[in-house]
C-alpha atoms as one frame of an Amber mdcrd trajectory, in Angstrom:
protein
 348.180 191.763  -9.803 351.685 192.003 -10.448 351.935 189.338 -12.688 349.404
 191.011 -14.900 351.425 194.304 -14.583 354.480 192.690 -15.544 352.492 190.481
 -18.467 351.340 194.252 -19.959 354.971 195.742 -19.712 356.241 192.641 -21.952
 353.536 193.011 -24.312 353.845 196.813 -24.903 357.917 196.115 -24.778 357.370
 193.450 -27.680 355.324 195.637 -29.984 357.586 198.408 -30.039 354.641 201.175
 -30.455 354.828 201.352 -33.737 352.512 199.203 -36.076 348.831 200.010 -36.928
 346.067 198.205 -36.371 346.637 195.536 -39.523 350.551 194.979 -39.028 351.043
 191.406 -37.543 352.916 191.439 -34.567 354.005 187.517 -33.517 355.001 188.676
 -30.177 351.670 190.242 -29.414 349.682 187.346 -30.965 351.657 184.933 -28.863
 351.136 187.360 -25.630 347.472 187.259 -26.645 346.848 183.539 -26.903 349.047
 182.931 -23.602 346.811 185.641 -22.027 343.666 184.156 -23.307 344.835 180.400
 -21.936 345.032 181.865 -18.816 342.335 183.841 -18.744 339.983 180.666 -19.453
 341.792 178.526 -16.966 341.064 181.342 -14.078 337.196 181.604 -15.175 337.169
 177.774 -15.159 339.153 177.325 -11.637 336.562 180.811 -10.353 333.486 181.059
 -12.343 332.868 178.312 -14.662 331.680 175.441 -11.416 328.978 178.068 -10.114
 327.698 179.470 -13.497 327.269 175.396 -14.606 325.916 174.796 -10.821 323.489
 177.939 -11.704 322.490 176.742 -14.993 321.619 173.145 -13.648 319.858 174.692
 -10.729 318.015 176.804 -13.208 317.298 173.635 -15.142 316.059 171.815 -12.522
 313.687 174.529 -10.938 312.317 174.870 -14.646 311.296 171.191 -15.070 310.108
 171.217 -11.663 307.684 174.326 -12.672 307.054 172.147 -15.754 305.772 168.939
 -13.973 304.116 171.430 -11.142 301.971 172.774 -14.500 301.138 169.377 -15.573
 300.375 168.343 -12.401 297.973 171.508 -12.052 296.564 171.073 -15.416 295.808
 167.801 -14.776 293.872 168.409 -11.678 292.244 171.145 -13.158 290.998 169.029
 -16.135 289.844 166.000 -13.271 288.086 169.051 -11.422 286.596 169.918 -14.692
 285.598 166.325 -15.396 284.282 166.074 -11.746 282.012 169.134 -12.062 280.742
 168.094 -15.439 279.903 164.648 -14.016 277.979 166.365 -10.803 276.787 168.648
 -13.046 275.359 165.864 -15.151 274.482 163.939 -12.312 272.213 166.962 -10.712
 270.556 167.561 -14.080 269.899 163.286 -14.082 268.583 163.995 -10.669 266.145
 166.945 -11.385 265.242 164.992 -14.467 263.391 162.636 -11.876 262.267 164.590
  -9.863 260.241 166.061 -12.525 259.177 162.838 -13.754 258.375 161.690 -10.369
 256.460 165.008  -9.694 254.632 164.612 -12.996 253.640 160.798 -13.035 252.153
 161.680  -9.026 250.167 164.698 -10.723 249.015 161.828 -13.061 248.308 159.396
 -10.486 246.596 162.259  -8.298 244.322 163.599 -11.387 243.346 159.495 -12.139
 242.549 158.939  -8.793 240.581 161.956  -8.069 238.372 161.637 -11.529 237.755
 158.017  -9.699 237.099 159.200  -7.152 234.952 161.741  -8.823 233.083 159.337
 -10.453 232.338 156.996  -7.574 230.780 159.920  -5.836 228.779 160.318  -8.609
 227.732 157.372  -9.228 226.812 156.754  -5.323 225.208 160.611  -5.417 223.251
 158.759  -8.607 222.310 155.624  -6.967 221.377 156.988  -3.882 219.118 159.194
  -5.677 217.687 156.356  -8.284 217.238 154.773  -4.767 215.553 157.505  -3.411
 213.516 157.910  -6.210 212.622 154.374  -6.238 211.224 154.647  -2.188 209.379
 157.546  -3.073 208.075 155.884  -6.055 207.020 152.821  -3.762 205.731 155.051
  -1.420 203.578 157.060  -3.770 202.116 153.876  -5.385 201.522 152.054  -1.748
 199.498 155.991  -1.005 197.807 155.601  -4.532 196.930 151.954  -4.036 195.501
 152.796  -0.855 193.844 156.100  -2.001 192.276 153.842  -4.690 191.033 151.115
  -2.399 189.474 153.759  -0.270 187.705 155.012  -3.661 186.747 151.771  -4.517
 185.870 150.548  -1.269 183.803 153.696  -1.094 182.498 153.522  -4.585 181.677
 149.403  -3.928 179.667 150.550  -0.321 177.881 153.255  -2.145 176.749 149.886
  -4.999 176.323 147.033  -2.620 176.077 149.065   1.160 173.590 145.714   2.200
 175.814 142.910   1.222 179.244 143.316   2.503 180.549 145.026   5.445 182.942
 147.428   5.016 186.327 145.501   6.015 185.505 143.130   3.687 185.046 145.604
   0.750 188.710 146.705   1.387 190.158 143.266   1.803 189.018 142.733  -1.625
 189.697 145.755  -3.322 193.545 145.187  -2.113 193.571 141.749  -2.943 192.538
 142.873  -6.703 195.075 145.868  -6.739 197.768 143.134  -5.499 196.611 141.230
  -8.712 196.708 144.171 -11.165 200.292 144.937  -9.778 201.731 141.501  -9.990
 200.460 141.799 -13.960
């Protein structure tokens, strides 16, 4: 400190006190420069090292930031890519399960008109079939109902000449004639 007191005392010693603020003075310009010298070589021996060491510090922790943003960015556009991709992936899936679910509706309404129409057509047989015995059965009760007529009718004509059995045996054996015709 006293070398700055002592540095002031010259300096207001040199000027005299009397100029104004545009006189040149050579001893305070030279008092000024020598005072600025040191001035810088103080800051550079005290402050310059840790304001450079802050700056670089600062430097550093703003391109690590930097890279930590890419790196975030990044992942954030791979997470976005990843959802789209499930995403797509879920509406692929539910895709096929609706076709699936839709071609087994398909399969399920063909096989049930099938089966539909098999039952049908057995519910149509069996009755053509039924119709068919009961058809058989009404002409075997006709042919017989007609035999007895005839038979009757023929003992009624000829009562002397033929017995009975015999009347039927040929009244059958004609109606098994007419129905082979």
């Amino acid at each position: 400190m006293s070398f700055i007191n002592n540095l002031a005392a010259m300096v207001l010693a040199a000027g005299g006190g009397n100029g104004g603020l545009l006189d040149v003075n050579p001893g305070l310009i030279f008092w000024t420069v020598i005072t600025f010298i040191l001035l810088l070589l103080i800051l550079k021996k005290l402050a310059w090292k840790p304001i450079l060491t802050s700056l670089s510090e600062r430097e550093q922790f703003i391109e690590e930031s930097l890279k930590k943003a890419e790196t975030a960015k990044a992942d954030a556009e791979k997470m976005m890519q990843d959802n789209k991709a499930a995403i797509d992936a879920a509406d692929d899936k539910a895709r096929e399960i609706i076709d699936s679910a839709k071609k087994e509706a398909e399969a399920l309404r063909v096989k049930n008109e099938e089966k539909v129409k098999l039952e049908t057509q057995a519910m149509i047989d069996a009755a053509k079939a039924e119709i068919e015995r009961k058809n058989q059965e009404a002409f075997v009760k006709l042919k017989e109902q007609v035999a007895e007529i005839a038979v009757d009718a023929a003992e009624k004509i000829v009562r002397s000449s033929l017995d009975k059995g015999k009347q039927i045996e040929l009244v059958n054996q004609y109606i098994d004639d007419l129905s082979k015709n």
